[in-house]
C-alpha positions as CSV (number, residue, x, y, z in Angstrom):
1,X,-16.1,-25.3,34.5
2,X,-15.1,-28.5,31.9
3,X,-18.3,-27.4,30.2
4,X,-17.6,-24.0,29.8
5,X,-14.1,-24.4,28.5
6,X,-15.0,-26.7,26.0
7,X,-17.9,-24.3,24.8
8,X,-15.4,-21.7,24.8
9,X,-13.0,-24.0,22.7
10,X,-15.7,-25.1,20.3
11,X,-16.7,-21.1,19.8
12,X,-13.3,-20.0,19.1
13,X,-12.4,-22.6,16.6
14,X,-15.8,-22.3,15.0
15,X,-15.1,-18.6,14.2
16,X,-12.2,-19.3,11.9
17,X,-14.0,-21.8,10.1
18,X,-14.9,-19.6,7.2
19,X,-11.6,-17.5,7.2
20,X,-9.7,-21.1,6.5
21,X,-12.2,-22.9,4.0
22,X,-12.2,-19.5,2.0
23,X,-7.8,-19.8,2.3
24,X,-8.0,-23.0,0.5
25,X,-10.2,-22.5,-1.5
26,X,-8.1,-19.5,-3.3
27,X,-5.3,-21.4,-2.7
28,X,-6.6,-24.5,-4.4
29,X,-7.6,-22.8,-7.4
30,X,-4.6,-21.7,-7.5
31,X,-2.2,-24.1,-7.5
32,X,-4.9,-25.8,-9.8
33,X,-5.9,-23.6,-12.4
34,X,-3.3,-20.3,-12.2
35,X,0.0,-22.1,-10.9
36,X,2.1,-19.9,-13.3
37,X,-0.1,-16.6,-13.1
38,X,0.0,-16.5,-9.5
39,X,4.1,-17.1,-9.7
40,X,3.9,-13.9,-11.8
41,X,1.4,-12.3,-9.6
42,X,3.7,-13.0,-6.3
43,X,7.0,-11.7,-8.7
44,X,4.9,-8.7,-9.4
45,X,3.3,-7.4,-6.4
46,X,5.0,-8.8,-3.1
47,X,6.6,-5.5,-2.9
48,X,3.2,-3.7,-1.7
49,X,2.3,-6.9,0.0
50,X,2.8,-5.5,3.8
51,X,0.9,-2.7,2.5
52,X,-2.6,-4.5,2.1
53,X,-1.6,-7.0,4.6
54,X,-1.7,-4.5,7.4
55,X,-4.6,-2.7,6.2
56,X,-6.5,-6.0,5.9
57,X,-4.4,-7.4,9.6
58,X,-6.8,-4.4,10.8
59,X,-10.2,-6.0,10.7
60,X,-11.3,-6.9,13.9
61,X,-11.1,-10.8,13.0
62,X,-8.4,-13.3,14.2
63,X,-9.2,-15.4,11.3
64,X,-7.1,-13.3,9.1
65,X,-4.2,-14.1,10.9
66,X,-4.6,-17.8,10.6
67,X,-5.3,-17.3,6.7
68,X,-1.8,-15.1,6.7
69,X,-0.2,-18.2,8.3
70,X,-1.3,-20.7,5.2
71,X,-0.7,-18.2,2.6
72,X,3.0,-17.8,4.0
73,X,3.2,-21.8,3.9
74,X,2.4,-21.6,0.5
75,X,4.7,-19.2,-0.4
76,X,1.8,-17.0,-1.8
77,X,2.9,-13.8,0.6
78,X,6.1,-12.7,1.6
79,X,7.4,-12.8,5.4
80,X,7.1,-9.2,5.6
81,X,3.3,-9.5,4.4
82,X,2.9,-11.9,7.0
83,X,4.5,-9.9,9.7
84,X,2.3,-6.8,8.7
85,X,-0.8,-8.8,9.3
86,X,0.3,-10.3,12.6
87,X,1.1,-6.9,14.0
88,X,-2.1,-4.9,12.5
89,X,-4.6,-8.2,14.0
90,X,-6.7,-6.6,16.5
91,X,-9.0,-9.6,17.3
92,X,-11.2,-9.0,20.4
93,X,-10.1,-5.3,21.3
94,X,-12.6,-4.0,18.9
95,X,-15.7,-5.7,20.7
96,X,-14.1,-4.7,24.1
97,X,-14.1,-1.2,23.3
98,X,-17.5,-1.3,22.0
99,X,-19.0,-3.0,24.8
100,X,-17.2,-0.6,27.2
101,X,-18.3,3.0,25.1
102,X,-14.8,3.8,24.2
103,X,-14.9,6.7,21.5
104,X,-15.2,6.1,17.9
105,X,-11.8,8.2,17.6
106,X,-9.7,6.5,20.2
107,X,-10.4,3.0,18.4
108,X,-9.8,4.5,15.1
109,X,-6.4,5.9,16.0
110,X,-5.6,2.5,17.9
111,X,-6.4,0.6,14.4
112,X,-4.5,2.9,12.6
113,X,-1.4,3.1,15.2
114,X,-1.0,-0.7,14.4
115,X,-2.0,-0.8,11.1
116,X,0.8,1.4,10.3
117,X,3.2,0.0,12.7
118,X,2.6,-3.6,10.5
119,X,3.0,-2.2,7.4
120,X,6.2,0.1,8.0
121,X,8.1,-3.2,9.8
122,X,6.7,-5.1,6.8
123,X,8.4,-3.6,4.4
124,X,11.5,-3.2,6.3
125,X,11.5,-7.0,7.0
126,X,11.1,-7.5,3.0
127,X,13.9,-5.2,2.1
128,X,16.4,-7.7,4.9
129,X,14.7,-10.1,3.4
130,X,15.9,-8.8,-0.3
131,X,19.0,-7.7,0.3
132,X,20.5,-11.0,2.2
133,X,18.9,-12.8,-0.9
134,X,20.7,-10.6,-3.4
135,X,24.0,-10.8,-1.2
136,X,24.0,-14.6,-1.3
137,X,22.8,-14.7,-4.6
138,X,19.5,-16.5,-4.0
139,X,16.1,-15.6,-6.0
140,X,14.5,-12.6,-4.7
141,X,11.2,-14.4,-4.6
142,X,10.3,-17.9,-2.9
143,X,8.8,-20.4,-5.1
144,X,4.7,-20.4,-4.7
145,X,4.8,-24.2,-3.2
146,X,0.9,-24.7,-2.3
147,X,1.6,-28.2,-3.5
148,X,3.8,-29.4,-0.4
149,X,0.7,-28.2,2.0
150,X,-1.7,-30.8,-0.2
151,X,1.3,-33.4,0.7
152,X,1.5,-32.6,4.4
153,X,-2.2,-32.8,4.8
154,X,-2.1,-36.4,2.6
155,X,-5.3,-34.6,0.9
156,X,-4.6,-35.8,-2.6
157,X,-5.6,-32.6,-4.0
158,X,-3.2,-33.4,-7.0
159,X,-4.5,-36.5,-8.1
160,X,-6.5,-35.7,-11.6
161,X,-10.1,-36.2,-10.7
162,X,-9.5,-33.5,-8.2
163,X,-9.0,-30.4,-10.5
164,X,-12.5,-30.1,-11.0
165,X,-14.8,-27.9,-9.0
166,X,-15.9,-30.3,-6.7
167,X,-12.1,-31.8,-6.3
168,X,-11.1,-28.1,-5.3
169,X,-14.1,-27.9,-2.7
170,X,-13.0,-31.5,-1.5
171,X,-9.5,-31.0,-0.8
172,X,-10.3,-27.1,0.8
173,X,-12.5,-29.3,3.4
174,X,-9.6,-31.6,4.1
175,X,-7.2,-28.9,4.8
176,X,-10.0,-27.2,6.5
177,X,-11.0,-30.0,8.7
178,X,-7.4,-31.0,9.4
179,X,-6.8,-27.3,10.6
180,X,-9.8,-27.1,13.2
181,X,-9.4,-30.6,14.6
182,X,-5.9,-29.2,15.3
183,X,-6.6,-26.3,16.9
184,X,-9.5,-27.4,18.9
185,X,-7.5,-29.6,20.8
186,X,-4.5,-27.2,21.3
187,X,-7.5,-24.5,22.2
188,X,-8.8,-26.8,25.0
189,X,-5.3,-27.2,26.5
190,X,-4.5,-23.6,26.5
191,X,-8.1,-22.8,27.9
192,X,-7.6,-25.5,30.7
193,X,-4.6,-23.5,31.6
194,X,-5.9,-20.2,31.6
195,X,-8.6,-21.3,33.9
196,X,-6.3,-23.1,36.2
197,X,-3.7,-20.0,36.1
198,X,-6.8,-17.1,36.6
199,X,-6.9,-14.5,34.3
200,X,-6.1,-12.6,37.8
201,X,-2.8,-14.0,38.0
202,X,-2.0,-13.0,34.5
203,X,-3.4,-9.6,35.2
204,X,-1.1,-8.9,38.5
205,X,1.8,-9.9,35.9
206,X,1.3,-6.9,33.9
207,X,1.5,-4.6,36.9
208,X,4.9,-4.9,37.8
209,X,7.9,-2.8,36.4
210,X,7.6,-0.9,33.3
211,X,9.9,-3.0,31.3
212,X,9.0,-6.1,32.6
213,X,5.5,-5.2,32.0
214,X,6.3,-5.0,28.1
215,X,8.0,-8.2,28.3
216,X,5.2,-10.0,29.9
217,X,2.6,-8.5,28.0
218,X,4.5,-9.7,24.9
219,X,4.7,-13.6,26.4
220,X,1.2,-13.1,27.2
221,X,0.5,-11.5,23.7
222,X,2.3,-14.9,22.1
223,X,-0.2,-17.4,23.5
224,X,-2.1,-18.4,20.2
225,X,-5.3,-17.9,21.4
226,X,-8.3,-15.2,21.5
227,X,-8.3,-14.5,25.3
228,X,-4.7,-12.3,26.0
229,X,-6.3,-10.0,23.4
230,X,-9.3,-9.7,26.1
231,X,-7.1,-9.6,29.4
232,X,-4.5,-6.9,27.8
233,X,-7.5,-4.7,26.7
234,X,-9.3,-4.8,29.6
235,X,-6.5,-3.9,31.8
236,X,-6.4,-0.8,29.5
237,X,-9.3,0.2,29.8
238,X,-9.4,-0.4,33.4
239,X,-6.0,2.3,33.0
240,X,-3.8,-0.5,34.9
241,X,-1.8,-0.6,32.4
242,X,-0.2,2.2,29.8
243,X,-1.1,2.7,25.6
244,X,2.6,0.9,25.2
245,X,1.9,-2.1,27.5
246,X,-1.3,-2.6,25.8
247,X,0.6,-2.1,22.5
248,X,2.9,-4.3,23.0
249,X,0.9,-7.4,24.4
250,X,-1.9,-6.6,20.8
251,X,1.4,-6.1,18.4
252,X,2.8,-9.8,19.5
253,X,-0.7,-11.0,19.8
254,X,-1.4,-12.7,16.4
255,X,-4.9,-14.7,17.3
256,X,-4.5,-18.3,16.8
257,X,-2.0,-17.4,13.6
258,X,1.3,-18.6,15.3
259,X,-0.4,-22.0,16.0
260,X,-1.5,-22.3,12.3
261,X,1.8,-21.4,11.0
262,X,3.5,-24.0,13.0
263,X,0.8,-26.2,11.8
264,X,1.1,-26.0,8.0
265,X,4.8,-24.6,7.4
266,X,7.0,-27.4,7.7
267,X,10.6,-25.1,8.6
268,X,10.4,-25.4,12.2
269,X,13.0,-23.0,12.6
270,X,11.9,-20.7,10.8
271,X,8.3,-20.5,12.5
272,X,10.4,-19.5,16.0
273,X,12.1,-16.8,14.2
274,X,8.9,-15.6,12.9
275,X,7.5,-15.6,16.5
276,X,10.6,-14.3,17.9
277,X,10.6,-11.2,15.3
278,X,6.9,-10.3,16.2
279,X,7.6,-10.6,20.1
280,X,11.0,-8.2,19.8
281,X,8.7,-6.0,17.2
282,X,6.0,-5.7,19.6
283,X,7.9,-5.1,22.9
284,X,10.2,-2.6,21.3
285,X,7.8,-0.5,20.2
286,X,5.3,-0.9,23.3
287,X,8.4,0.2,25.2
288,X,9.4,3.4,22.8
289,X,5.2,4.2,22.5
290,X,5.7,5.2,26.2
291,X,8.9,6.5,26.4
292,X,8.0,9.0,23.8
293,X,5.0,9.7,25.6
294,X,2.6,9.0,22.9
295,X,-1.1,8.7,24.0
296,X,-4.0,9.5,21.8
């Protein structure tokens, strides 16, 4: 059993390896060789952000979600972005339903359903966001801070024989490196509970009352790891639960990108806001998906 939860650890940290070297890269660049174009960049397009967040939160990869997480750190997206991709990540649900011979269509309108459900609370979030900045007459736009990231992760990306290529590469694998180590050891935990719990006992969780079921998929959903995706979906498919359960647990579900985000952003609070917005997001509209009797 040891063995196969650290195998399973090792696997699900070794899948977002890519997804976070690639982050830093772009964000190392960028705070090395475009500081003030990507200020103007942000200033000029974080108003369609939560568009291409949720259309890109839709790829079948939880990796995105933990790139959303360091981008938000560094002020590159908006919350709303952030939120968008959260809610659109579909992580393991895609594989499930292949493996299992669901129809093309069903999994299509399931992407989509999400996809738009991210971007239509994203850009609601980003207009609250707006207007309480323009009422308390703060800038509409956060500062792009990639800097304080290199500080928290001691990299010395900012040191001057580091703004070369191979000082971009070599602070990207610091932050990288940092990152896994971190959630490899926070993936073991949570695996060793999951195992000592049973995926069973979770399961019989989701079967109770309607509204508690939406609740409890959304706690399920919040556990920053790859396997909820897996028990919420195949509980779908299995029909023990409804389209809104399911919903609910996938919208809250965010991969391993609440972990990340507590990681690299240094506001505390504001991290359990961000994870208190997608759980009352998800559940809320898990809950009205099936009490408008929506089912595609």
């Amino acid at each position: 059993m040891i063995i196969d939860i650290v195998a399973d650890a090792l696997l699900d940290s070794v899948k977002i390896l890519p997804f976070l070297f690639f982050t830093y890269l772009v964000m190392e660049y960028l705070e090395h060789k475009t500081e003030e174009y990507t200020s103007n960049i942000v200033q000029k397009t974080e108003h369609f952000g939560p568009l291409w967040g949720g259309l890109i939160g839709a790829f079948p990869q939880c990796g995105f979600s933990a790139a959303a997480s360091n981008l938000y750190a560094g002020r590159v997206i908006t919350l709303g972005t952030l939120i968008a991709i959260y809610l659109s990540t579909s992580d393991e649900m895609i594989p499930l339903f292949i493996s299992n011979q669901v129809p093309v269509g069903l999994m299509v309108n399931i992407l989509v359903l999400k996809a738009v459900i991210g971007i239509v609370y994203g850009f609601i979030i980003d207009a609250i966001v707006h207007w309480h900045h323009r009422t308390h007459g703060k800038s509409l736009n956060d500062p792009v801070k990639i800097e304080e990231l290199c500080e928290k992760e001691h990299c010395h990306c900012e040191e001057e024989e580091n703004t070369g290529f191979i000082g971009i590469v070599k602070s990207a694998l610091v932050h990288t490196i940092h990152i896994f180590v971190f959630v490899l050891i926070l993936t073991l935990v949570l695996n060793f509970v999951i195992e000592i719990v049973g995926k069973d006992n979770l399961s019989m969780l989701l079967k109770t009352s309607p509204v508690i079921s939406h609740i409890l998929a959304g706690i399920v959903g919040l556990i920053p790891n790859c396997a909820p995706s897996v028990i919420i979906t195949e509980l779908y498919l299995d029909q023990m639960i409804t389209l809104g359960t399911m919903m609910s647990g996938l919208l809250v579900g965010a991969g391993i990108g609440l972990l990340v985000l507590f990681r690299v952003n240094s506001d505390k609070k504001e991290n359990i806001n961000v994870a208190f917005i997608l759980f009352i997001i998800g559940t809320v509209t898990g809950l009205l998906i099936d009490m408008l009797g929506i089912s595609l």
